[in-house]
N, C-alpha and C positions, 0 to 999 in steps of 0.2 A: 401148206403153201407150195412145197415141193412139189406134192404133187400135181398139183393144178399145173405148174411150169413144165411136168415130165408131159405133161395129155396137150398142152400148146404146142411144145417142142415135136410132138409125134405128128399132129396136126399138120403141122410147116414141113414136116420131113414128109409125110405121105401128098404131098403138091405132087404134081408131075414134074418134071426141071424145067418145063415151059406153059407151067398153066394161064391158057388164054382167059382175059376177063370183061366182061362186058356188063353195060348197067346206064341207069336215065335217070337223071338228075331234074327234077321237080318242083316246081313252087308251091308250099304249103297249101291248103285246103283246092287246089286247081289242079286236072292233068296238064297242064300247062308243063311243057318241057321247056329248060333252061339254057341255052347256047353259048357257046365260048368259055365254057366254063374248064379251067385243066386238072385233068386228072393222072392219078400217079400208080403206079406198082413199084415205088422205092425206087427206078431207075429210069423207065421209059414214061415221059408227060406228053399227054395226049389233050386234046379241045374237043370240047363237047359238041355235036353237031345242031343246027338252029331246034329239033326236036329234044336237045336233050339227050341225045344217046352219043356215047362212046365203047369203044372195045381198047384193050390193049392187052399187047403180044405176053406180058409177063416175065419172067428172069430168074435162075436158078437161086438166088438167095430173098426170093419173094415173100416177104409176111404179111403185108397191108395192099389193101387200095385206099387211099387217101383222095383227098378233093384239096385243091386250094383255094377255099372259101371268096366269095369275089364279091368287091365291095360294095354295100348296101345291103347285105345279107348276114343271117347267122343259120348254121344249120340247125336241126330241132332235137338231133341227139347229136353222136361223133361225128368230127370229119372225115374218122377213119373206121376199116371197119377190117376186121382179119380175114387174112385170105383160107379158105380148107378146102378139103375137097367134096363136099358134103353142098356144096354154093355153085353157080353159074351166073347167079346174076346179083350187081352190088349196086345197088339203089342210095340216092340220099336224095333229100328233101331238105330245101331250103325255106328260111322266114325271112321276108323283107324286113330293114333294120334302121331304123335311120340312124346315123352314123354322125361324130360331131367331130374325128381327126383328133379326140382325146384317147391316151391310155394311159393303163398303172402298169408299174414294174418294181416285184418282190425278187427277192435274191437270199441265198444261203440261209434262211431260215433256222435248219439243220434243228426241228424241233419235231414230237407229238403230243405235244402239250399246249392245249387250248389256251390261251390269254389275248388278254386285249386286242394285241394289234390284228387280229383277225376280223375284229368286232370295226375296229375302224377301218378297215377295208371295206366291209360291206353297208358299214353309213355313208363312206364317202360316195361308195357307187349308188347308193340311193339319193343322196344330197344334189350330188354334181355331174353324175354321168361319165362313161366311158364307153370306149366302142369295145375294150377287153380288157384283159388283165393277163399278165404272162409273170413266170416262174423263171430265172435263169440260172435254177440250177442248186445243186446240195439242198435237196429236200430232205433227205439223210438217212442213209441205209432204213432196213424193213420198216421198223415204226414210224419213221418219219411218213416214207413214203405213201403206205398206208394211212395215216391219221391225216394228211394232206388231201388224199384221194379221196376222203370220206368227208372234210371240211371246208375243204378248198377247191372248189370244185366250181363248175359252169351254173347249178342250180342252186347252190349256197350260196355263190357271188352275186350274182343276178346278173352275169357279164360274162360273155366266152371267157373259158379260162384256159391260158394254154402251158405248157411247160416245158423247160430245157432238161438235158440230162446233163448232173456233175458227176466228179471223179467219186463222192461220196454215195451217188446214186448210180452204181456200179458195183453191184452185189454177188456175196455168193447165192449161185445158181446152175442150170444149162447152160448158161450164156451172161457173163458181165449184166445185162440189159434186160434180162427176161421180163423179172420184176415188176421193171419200169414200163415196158410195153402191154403189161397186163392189165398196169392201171391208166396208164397216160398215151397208149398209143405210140407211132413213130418217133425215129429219133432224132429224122433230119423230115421237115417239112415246110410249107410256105400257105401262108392267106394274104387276102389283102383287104384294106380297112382304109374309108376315106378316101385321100389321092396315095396311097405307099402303099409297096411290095413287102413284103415283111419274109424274114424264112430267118429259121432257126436249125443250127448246127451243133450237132453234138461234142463233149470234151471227146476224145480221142484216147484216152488213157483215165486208170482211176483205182480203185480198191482191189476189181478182178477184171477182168480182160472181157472185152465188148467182142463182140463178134465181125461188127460193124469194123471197115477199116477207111483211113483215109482215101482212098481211090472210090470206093463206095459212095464214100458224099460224092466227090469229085465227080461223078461220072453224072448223078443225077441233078446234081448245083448247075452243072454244065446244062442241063436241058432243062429246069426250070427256068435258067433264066434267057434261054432260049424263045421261049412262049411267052415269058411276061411282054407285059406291055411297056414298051421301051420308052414310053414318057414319064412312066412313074417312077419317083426316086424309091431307092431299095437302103432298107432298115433291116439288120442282120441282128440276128438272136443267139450265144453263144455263154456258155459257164466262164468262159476265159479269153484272154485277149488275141485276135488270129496275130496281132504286131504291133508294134511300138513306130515301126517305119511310118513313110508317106504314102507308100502304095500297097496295097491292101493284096495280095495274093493267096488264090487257094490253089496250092502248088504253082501249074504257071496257068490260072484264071484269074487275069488283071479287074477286080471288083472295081477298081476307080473307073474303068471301062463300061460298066454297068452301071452305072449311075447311084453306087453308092456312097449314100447319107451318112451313115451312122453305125457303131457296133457297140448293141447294147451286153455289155458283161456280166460277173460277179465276180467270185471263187477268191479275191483277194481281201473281201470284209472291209473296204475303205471306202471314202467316199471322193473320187476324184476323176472328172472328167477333161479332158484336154480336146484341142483341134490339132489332126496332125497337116501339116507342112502345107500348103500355101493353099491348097485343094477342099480343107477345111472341113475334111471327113472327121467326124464327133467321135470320140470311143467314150462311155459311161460308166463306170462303177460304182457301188454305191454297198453302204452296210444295210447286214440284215435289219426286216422290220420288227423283228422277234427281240433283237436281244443287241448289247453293243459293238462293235467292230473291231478287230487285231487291233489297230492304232489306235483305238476310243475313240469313234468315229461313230456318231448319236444315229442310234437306229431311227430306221427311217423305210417310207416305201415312196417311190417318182410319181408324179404325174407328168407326163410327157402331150405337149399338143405340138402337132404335126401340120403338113400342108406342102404344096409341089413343091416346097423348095428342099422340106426334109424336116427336120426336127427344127420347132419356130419359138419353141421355150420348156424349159424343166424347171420344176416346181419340185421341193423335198417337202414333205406331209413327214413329221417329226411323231411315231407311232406315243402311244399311251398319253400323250399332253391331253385331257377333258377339261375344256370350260374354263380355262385358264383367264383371268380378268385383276389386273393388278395397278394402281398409279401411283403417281408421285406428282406433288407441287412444284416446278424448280422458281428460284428464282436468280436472274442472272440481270445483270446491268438495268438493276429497278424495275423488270420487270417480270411477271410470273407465265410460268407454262404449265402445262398439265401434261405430263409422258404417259400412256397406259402402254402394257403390254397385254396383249389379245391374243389366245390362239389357241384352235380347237383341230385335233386332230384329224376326225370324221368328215372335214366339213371348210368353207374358206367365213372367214370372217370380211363381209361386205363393205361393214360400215361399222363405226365407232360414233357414240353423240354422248354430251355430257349433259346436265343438269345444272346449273350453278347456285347456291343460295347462302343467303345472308345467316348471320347468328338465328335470327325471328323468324328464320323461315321463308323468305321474299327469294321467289325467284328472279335473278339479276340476269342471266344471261343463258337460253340454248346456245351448244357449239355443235360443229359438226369437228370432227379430228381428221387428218390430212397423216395418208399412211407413209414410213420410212421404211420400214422392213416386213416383213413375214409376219413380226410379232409386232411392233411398235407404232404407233401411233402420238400424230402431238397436235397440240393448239396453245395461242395465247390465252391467255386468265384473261376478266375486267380489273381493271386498276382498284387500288382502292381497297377496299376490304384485305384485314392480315389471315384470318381465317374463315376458309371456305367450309360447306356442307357440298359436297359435289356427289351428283350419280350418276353411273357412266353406263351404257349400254352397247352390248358388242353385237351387232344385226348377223347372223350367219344367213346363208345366200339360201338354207333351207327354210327360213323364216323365224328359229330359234333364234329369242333373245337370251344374251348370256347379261349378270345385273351386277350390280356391285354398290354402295353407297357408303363414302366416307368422309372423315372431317378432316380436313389437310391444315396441320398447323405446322410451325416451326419447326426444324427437323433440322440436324448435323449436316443433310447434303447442301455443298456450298451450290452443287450446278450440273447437270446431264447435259450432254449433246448426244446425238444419234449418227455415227457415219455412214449409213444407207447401204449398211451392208454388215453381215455375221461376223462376229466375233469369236475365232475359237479359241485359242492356246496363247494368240497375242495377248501379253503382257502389258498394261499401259507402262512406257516409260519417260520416265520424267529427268529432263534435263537441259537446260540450257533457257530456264523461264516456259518449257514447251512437254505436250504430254506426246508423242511420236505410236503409233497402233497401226497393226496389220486387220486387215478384213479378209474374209474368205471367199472363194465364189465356185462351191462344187458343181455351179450348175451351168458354168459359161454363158452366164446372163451377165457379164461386163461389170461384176460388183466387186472385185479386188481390186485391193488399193495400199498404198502406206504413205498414211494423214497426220498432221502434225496438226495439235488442238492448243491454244492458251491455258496453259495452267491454272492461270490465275480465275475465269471466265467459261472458258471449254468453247469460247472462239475458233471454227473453224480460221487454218492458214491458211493451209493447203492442201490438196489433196492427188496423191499421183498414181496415176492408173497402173496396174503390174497384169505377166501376163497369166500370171496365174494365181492360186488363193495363196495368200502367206498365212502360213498354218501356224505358226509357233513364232517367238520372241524376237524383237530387232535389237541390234546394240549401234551404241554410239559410244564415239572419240572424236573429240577434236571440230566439231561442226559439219560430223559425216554421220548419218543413218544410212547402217545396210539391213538387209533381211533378205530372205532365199525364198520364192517360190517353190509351189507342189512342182514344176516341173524341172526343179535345179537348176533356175538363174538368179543371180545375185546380184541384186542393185543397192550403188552406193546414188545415196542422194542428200543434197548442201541442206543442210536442216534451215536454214534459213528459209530459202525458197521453195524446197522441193523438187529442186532441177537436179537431170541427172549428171552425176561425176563421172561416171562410171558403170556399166553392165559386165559380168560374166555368165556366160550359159557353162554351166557343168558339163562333165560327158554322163552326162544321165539315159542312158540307152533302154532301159528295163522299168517295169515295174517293181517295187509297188514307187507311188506317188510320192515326196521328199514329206514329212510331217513333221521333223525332228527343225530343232533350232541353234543359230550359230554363236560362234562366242566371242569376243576379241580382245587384244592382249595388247590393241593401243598402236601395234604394227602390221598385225595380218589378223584376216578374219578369217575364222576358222569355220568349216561349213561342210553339209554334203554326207554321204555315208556312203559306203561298198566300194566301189571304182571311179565316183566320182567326190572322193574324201580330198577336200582339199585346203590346203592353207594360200588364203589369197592377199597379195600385198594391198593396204588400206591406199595408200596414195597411185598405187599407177592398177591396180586390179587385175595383175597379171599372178597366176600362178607361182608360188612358192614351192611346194611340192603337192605329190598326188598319191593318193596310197594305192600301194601295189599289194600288201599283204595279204587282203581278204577281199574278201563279198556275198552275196546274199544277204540273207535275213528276207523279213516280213516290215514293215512299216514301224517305226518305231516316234513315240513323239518326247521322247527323252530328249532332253539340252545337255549341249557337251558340256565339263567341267574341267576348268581350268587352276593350275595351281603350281607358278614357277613353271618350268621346262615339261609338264606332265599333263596331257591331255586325253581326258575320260571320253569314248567315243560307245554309243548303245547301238545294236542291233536285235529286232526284235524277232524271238526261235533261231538268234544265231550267237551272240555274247554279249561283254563288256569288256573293250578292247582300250589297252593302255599304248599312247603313242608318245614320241617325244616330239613334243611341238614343233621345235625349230629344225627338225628333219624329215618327223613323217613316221621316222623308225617305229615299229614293230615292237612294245617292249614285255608285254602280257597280255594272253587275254583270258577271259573266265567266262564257262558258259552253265558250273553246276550250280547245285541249290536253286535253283529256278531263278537264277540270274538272267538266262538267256528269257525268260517269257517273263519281258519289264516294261514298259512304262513309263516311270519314275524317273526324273535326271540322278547319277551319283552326284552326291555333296562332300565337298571337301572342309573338315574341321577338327582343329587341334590336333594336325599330323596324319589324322585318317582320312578313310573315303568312306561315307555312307551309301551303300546300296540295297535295293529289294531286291528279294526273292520271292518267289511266289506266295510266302505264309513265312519268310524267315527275311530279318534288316540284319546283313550281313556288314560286322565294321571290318573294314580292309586294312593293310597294311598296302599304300600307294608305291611304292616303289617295288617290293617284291610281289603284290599282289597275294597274298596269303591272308586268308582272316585269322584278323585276331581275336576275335567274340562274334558274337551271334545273340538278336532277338526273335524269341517264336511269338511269334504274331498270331490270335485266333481267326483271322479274316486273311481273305485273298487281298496282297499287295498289289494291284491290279488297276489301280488309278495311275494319272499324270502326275499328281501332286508328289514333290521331293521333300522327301526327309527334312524336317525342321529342328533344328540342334542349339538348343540354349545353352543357356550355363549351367543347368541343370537338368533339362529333359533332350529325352530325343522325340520327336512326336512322326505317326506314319498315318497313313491315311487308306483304310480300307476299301475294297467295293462295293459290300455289303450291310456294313456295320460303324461307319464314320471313321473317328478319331480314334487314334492309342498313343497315351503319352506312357512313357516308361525314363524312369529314376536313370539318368548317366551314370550315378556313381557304384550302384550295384544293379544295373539294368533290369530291374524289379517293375512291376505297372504301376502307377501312379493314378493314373484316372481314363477313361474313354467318354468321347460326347457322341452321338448319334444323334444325324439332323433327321428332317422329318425326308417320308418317300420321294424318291427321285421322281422329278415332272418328267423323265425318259433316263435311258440306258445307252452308257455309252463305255463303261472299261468292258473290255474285253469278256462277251459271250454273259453279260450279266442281266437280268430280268429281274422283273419284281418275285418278292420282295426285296428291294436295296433302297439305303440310306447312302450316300453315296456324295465324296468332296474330292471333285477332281483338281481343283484350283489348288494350289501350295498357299497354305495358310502363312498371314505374315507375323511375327513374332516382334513386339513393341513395346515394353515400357513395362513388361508385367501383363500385360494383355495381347490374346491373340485373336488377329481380324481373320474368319474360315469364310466364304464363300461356295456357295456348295449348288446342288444339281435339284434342289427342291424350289431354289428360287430365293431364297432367301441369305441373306450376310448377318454371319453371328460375332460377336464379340464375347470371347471368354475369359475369364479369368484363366492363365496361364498356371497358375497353380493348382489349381484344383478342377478346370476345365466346367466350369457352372457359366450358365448364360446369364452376362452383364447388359447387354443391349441386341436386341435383332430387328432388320430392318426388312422388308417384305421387296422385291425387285422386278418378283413373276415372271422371271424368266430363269435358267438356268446359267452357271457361272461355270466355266474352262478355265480362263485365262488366270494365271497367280495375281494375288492381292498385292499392291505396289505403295509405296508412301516416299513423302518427300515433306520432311518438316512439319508441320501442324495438320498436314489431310493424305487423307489414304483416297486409292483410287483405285476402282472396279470396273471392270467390262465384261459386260454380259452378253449372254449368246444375239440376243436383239440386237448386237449395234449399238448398245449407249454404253455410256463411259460415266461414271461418277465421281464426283469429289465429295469427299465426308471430311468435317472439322473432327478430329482427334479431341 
């Protein structure tokens, strides 16, 4: 491989310092020349003349002539082609395309290993269509790149494939970039698709030093968008974020000037998109489709559809989910619904229809089912009959029927509601006659919310819109729910009503997205992480203090933990940092034993503090921070789910391998439960095969209620970890298992919320 890059390198270096370049762009099977079309030498963008032909002058750091694909077309090999001195003339040919303002967007991958989500890539572009598919970035040094370029590609997709360069695709070589240009061509370029300008910029820094420098985009960004057509909104394609700001700058080239839309990302492994400042320019993130994200953020790849105004909705396609088809009976104030959860990775599910029948057999009622989420679907039952025979069919839009046929009888759940929107790490909590739940909304489709449900019934109250996903746990005091958006504002709102008491916005300046959840002590709510860590008073919502100590980290979705004057705060690849609540102060922190790469809330019990480590449950001493024992654990501690500590066991929750209870009194194993394969991947960088319980299991009576990523809630015996009862959900579980007196209560990735009689 080396050497192929020393005879490229020799190539580029025997150029002239000014080789002029000329060449006629063509429509497939016709001499038909193609006009207006602009073409590039990496710096100077020139327009094709009504025949088709262009020249341009060239540039001492000249590798390519590129084309910027123009919309209603696709070309029939590259759009790019290397520049030698062996050529004079660079021809391309274009295919007419029809175009439908649909694409997909993969991110940090960082794999060479074949599995699924590749496969449902290429159904869904056979199912549903797309005008491309684009990479943004960490395909991942040699192998990656390679095994990408060989699979992932324009003819294996059935769909232009294009790609970003990340810091990880930034190799040893001649050049940081060689590598990358060997297989994927340029490293800053533009097409356009539909009504949008699309161009893609490269990270600027990364493993080994690029050749390419910032003034290099800058020079030819400047005359790309120069030539584009200034009605069309411009969609930006980068490994990382150009700003966190309102105004979009590439040094001093004001983007919001050019009619930029949107800047689609990765390189953080999350999934969280925002609108910055009143202008309403998108910035996107999202986790790999491969495998789970820094924060356990459920792999996933976009569909994005487009249109003059710029990006007009984002859809997340949840990789390895097949044929997923699951219901439940409810019944709620005398009368019965039918919940399914539906949902096929490869493909959208159209339509939902059930079947209804008697004990004998009598069919009583077709339904059709009216969709709430991505996954969920509902309808009323006929009165009447206690036991149904139901068959439910899921239409996908490719014509695949997915089946199912069950007998719905009697069952523990008192009642499901559905919020119309994802549930990730939100907790149901229950208090004051009222179950209170956050929803998510990584897609800026307006589905975040935090909704207060009847206990008793799962009676929607109320419901109040937030401006971003609440990712993790709300707390209440006093007739006050607060909870913190992805973008670090904190709304208190009267449980009663739902009206607001009170907002604070964080100084939240940076990425990544807020994931983590706050805690309260009845006086101030404790919330926030790095430099916008702060303790806020519950009655007037003004700052208490603000931590000045530290910052950074990665996204962490760990819950702070609180106990007397002592507050546990996580940052993820950065520590676990001890503060004292009522000042803010600095008092330890710990980032060895693979503390810092966690997950996991610390748990506070009988004097200590429980934390993971990567493959070790570290028991702390809370005040000096020193451990005092240590469990080795044979699985990666890599979920959400926190240490669960009875009076007898401690129990942890793996990535790969489920449950591990281990004996408190000589920290000995006791038993491990493994649920069945996760419906997708969502701790940190994990793929099949995993068994996988990211919910914190709840600990009750002798029995404990797990919740887990295969879709299903188990009930074990606490002593010996044997399945007493499992209930099927079809969806996957995040959120910890919650109870309040006689029923426990569940929330699933779908949007429903359950109550089970105990």
């Amino acid at each position: 491989m080396i050497k192929i890059w020393t005879l490229l390198l020799a190539g580029v270096l025997c150029l002239p310092a000014r080789a002029q370049f000329a060449g006629r762009i063509t429509i497939e099977g016709t001499q038909q020349g193609l006009g207006a079309v602009r073409v590039s030498d990496g710096l100077n963008v020139t327009v094709t003349d009504t025949e088709g032909n262009y020249t341009l002058p060239g540039h001492p750091k000249q590798r390519f002539v590129f084309i910027t694909t123009p919309a209603g077309y696709r070309t029939t090999e590259t759009f790019w082609q290397r520049a030698d001195t062996s050529r004079k003339q660079y021809d391309f040919v274009l295919r007419p395309s029809a175009q439908t303002g649909r694409f997909l967007r993969i991110t940090d991958t960082e794999t060479w290993r074949y599995d699924a989500w590749v496969t449902d890539l290429k159904e869904y572009v056979q199912a549903e269509g797309a005008d491309f598919l684009i990479h943004t970035g960490d395909i991942c040094y040699e192998k990656g790149m390679a095994f990408h370029a060989d699979h992932v590609n324009t003819a294996a997709m059935g769909v232009p494939t294009y790609y970003c360069i990340g810091n990880h695709d930034l190799v040893k070589g001649p050049y940081g970039e060689a590598l990358y240009e060997s297989l994927f061509g340029p490293v800053f370029y533009s097409f356009d698709a539909g009504e949008v300008h699309y161009i893609v910029t490269p990270m600027l820094h990364g493993d080994y030093r690029p050749s390419y420098t910032a003034d290099d985009v800058y020079r030819w960004l400047k005359n790309d968008l120069a030539k584009a057509d200034p009605s069309k909104p411009v969609i930006m394609f980068s490994h990382d974020l150009l700003t966190y700001d309102s105004v979009f700058l590439y040094k001093d080239l004001n983007l919001n000037e050019h009619r930029l839309k949107a800047w689609v990302y990765g390189h953080w492994h999350n999934n969280f998109t925002r609108k910055h400042g009143k202008n309403g320019i998108l910035s996107v993130c999202t986790a790999p489709a491969a495998d789970g994200g820094i924060d356990n953020s459920a792999c996933n790849f976009e569909v994005f559809q487009t249109g003059q105004s710029g990006i007009t909705n984002i859809l997340k396609k949840y990789t390895y989910v097949h044929r997923n088809l699951s219901m439940q009976q409810v019944l709620r104030r005398g009368k019965r619904s039918l919940s399914v959860n539906a949902y096929h990775a490869a493909g959208m599910v159209q339509a939902v229809t059930a079947q209804v029948f008697d004990r004998q057999g009598n069919r009583l009622q077709a339904l059709s089912l009216k969709p709430f989420t991505d996954w969920n679907w509902r309808v009323e039952l006929p009165a009447g009959a206690k036991d149904f025979t139901v068959t439910t069919e899921a239409r996908l839009r490719s014509g695949e029927i997915i089946f199912r046929r069950d007998t719905l009888r009697h069952s523990p759940l008192q009642w499901t509601a559905n919020l119309k929107g994802n549930i990730w790490r939100s907790a149901p909590l229950v208090a004051a006659g009222k179950i209170f739940i956050g929803t998510i909304d990584d897609e800026a489709n307006g589905h975040s919310s935090i909704s207060a449900l009847d206990a008793a019934d799962g009676k929607l109250l109320w419901q109040y819109p937030v401006g971003n996903s609440i990712k993790n746990v709300l707390a209440y005091k006093d007739g006050l729910v607060t909870g913190t958006d992805a973008e670090g504002v904190t709304y208190a709102l009267d449980a009663n009503t739902g009206s607001l008491r009170w907002k604070h916005a964080g100084n939240m300046q940076t990425l990544p997205g807020y994931s983590a959840g706050g805690i309260t002590d009845g006086e101030n709510y404790y919330t926030g992480a790095a430099g916008f860590l702060e303790a806020i008073n519950l009655r007037t919502g003004a700052p208490v203090w603000t931590n000045k100590a530290w910052k950074g980290g990665e996204g962490t979705t760990a819950v702070m933990a609180l106990q007397d004057t002592l507050l546990a705060v996580s940052s993820n690849w950065n520590a676990l940092f001890m503060h004292h609540a009522g000042t803010g102060q600095l008092l330890w922190k710990r980032s060895d034993g693979g503390i810092r790469f966690r997950s996991s809330p610390p748990v506070f019990a009988d004097g200590r503090l429980y934390v993971c480590g990567i493959n070790l449950l570290h028991i702390i001493d809370p005040v000096t921070g020193r451990t005092t024992d240590s469990i080795s654990v044979p699985d990666g501690l890599k979920t959400m789910a926190a240490p669960v500590v009875t009076d007898k066991l401690v129990i942890v929750s793996g990535a790969g391998k489920g449950l591990f209870a281990f004996h408190r009194d000589n920290l000995q194993p006791a038993w491990q439960f493994r649920p069945g394969e996760a419906l997708l991947y969502s701790a940190p960088y994990s793929k099949p095969s995993s068994a996988t319980i990211e919910s914190t299991p709840l600990y009750y009576n002798g029995k404990l209620y797990a919740a887990a990523l295969d879709g299903n809630l188990y009930v074990l015996d606490a002593a010996t970890g044997k399945v007493l009862q499992q209930f099927a959900l079809g969806s996957p579980v995040f959120a910890p298992v919650t109870r309040e007196g006689n029923s426990i209560y569940v929330a699933d990735f779908a949007g429903n919320v359950y109550a089970f009689t105990i």
